[in-house]
N, C-alpha and C positions, 0 to 999 in steps of 0.2 A: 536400513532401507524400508523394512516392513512397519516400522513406528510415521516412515515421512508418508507411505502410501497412505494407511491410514489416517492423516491428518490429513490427506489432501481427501480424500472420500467424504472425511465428514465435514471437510470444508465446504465442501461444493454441495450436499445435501442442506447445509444450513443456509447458503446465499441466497440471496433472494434478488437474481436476475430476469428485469422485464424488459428491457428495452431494447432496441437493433439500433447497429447504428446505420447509416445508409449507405449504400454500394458505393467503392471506389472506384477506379479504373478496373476494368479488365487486364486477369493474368497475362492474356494475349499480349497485351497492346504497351506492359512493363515490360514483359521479356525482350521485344524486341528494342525499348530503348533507355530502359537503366543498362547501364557499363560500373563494373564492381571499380572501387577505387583502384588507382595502380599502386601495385603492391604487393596487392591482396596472393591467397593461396594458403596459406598459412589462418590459423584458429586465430582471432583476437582476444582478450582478455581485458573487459571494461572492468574497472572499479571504481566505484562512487565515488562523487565529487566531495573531496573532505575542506570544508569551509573552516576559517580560522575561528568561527563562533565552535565549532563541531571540538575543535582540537584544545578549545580551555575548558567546554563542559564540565568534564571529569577531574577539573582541577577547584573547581568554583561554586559553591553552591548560594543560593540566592534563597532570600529566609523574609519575605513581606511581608510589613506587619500592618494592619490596616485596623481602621476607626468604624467601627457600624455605628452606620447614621438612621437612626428611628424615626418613620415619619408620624402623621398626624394618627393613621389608623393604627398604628402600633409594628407595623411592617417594617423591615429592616429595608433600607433605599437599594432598589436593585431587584429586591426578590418580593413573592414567591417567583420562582422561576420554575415555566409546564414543560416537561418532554415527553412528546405521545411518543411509544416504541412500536415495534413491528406487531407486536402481541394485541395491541391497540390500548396498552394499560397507558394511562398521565402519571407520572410520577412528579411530584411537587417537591421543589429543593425550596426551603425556607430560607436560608442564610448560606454564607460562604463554607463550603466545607471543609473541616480541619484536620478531618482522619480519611483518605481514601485508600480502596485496595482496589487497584485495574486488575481486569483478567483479560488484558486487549493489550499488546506490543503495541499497537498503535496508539491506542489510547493514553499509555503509558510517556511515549511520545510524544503527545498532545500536553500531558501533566507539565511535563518537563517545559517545552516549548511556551507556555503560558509563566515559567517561574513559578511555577506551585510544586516543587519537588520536595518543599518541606512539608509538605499534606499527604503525602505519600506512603502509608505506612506497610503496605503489600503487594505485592505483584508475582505473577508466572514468573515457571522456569523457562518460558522464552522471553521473557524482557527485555533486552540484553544491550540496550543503546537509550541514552548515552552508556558510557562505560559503568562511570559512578552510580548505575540505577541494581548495578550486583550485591551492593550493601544495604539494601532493601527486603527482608524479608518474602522470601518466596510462600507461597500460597499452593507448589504445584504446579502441573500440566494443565495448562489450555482447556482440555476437554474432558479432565479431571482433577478438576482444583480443589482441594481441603475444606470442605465443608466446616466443618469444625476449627480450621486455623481461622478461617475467613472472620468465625462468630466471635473468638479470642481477639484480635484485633481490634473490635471495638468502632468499626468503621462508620462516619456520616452517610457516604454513601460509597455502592459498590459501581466503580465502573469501568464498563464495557459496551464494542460495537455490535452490532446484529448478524454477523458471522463467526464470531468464537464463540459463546457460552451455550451450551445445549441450553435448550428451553426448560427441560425437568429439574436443571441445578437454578436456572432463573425462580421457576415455581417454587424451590426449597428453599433459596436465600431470603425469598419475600413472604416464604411461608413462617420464617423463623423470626420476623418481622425487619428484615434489613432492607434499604433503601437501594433498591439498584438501576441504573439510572443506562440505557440502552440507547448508544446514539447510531441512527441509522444511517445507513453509509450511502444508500443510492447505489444505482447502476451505472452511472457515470463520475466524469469529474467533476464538473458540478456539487457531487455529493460529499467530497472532500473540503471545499469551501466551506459546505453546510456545516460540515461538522466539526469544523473548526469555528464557527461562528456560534453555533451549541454550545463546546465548551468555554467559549466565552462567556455567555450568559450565566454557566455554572458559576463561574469566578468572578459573574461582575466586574468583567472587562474586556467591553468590545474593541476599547482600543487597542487594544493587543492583536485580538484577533483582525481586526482591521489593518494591522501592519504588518501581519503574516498574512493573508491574502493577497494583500496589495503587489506584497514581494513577490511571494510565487507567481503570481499575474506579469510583474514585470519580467521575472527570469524567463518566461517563459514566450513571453513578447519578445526578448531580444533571441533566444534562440530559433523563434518564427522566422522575424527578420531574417538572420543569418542564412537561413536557406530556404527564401522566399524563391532567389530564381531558378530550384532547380523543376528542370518538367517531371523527369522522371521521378520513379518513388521506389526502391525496392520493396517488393514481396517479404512478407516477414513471418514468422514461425515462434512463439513464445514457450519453450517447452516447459509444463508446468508434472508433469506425468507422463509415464510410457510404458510400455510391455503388454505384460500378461495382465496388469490389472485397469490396462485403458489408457488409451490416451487425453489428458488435459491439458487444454491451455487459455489463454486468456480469449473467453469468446465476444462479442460482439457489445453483448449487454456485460460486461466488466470495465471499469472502471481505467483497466491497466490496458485495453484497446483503446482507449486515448490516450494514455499517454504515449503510448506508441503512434498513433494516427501525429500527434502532435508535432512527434519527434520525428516525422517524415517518414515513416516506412506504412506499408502497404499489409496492413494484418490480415491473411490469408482465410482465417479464422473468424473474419467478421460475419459471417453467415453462420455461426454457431450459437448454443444457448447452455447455458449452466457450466462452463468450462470443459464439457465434454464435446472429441470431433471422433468425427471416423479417420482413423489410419488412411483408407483408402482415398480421402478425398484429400489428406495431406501428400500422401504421394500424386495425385494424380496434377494438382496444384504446383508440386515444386518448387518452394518459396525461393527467394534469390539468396535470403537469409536467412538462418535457426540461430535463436537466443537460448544457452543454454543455464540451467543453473552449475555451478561451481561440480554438484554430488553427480551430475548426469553425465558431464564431460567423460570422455573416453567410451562409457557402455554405450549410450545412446549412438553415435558412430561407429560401432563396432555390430552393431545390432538391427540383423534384418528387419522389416524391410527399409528404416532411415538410412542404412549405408548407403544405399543406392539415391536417395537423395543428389541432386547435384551442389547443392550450401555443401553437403558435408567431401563429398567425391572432390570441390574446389576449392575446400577449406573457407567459405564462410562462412565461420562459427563463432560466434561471440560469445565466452564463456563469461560469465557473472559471478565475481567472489564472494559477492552479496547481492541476494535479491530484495534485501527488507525497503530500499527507498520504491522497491516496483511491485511491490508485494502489501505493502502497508498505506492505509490508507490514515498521512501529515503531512507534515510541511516538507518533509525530505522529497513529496514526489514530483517537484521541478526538478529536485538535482536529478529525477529518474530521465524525464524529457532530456537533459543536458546530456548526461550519461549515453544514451541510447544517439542521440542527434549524432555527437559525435562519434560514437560505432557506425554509424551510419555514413556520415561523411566524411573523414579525416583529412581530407582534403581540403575541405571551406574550411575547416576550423588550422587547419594547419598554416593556411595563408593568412586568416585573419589574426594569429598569433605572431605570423612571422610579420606583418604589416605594423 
């Protein structure tokens, strides 16, 4: 527990959240006319949407081999390829790269989802999806990666997003002279697109990344659709941290307040900044709903002052077996919209399946 605190501390110090998003309805004006599905009383238990692509991954590995085409200046077609990072450095990718070590789950994910998991020579011990990415060579924790395996590996470039890697191990890896290449994530959804359209240009292939956009665009349109008519919106509550060391959770300027805003609920927490809220204004709020992770379930309802909560006092609690599609910023985070839509309304979705 004291290892997930601290990675959420040093998460939330490394984010770089600027934006608000704009006021929803008032708490008032949801209480009185969301009505919780019937049924309800009982915790829910969402689990990611596992697609048939999701379920050969680990069976399949894809190994592209491609032709560099030299143009007139001597340039390889496609590149150099510029990415300014947070730091404000350019770093210049010359050619397709053939050896990478991600220190980013998500990133990691991004690898995969392009079919470049044969360039994959390193990654964290949280990597951990697809399945087959455990045969990978770990590098270490997150926010203390192996300096030294890192340089042993031999990598074209090192990469990662603008919330996992301290700054000081970034200044080390490029002080040692390695390429490391920082895709910045944004404070919205938006910035998910972006960075999916980023590492396409690493791999000179926007059509990829143009057919993973498009998708998640349309998943996400049809779950729009789906519960375009309802008025109401429940209140919602994202628990990212709790107790003695603070509470977190997804504040306004994150990423993951749209996909909740998307997926129809009413994030309580939109008036927050840096993942940090006061306890007191989550009680005073009372969301209709609390999202919880899988490790929080039980303490967090047992644990003044949330017991008294009424989500938790009437059982709507949605506990998450995995947060990585709502937590990570790829292409999983339509299935997070889908996921949550339907926590949210099991009802629409239950008719539209039985129809």
């Amino acid at each position: 527990m004291k290892k997930a605190w601290k990675a959420v501390a040093l998460g939330v110090t490394l984010s770089l959240c600027m934006a608000m998003m704009s006021a929803c309805q008032s708490k008032k004006e949801t209480e009185k006319s969301w009505t919780p599905p019937s049924g309800t009383g009982e915790e829910t238990t969402a689990e990611p949407t596992t697609t048939e692509e999701e379920t050969t991954t680990s069976e399949e590995t894809t190994t592209e081999t491609t032709i560099a085409v030299t143009t007139e200046d001597g340039s390889i077609e496609g590149y150099p390829v510029e990415l300014t990072d947070i730091y404000g450095t350019t770093t210049v990718i010359k050619e397709k790269p053939a050896r990478i070590v991600s220190l980013s789950p998500a990133c990691t994910e991004l690898v995969y989802s392009f079919g470049q998991e044969a360039a994959l020579v390193g990654r964290t011990s949280a990597c951990n999806y697809p399945e087959s990415v455990s045969a990978i060579e770990s590098i270490g924790d997150i926010m203390a990666p192996d300096v030294e395996k890192i340089v042993s590996l031999n990598p074209d470039i090192v990469l990662t997003d603008s919330t996992m890697t301290p700054e000081a191990t970034v200044k080390q890896l490029r002080e040692l002279g390695l390429t490391v290449v920082i895709l910045n994530e944004g404070t919205n959804f938006d910035g998910v697109y972006t960075k999916i359209e980023n590492v396409g240009k690493i791999f000179n292939d926007g059509a990829k990344a143009t057919e993973i956009v498009t998708g998640m665009k349309k998943e996400i349109a049809d779950i729009q659709e789906a519960i375009k008519g309802v008025n109401a919106h429940p209140t919602v509550y994202y628990v990212v941290g709790f107790g003695e060391n603070g509470d977190w959770t997804a504040t306004g300027d994150s990423f993951i307040n749209d996909i909740i805003t998307m997926a129809g609920g009413d994030n309580i927490a939109k008036d927050g900044q840096l993942y940090s809220y006061n306890v007191e204004d989550l009680v005073s709020k009372d969301p209709n709903i609390i999202i919880l992770p899988a490790w929080a379930d039980g303490s967090f309802q047992k644990t003044a002052p949330y017991s008294e909560l009424t989500a938790v006092k009437e059982g709507h609690v949605i506990v998450l077996e995995s947060t990585d599609t709502l937590d990570r910023q790829c292409a999983r985070n339509a299935e997070a919209v889908e996921m949550l839509a339907k926590a949210f309304y099991p009802e629409i979705f239950e008719q539209e399946k039985a129809a």
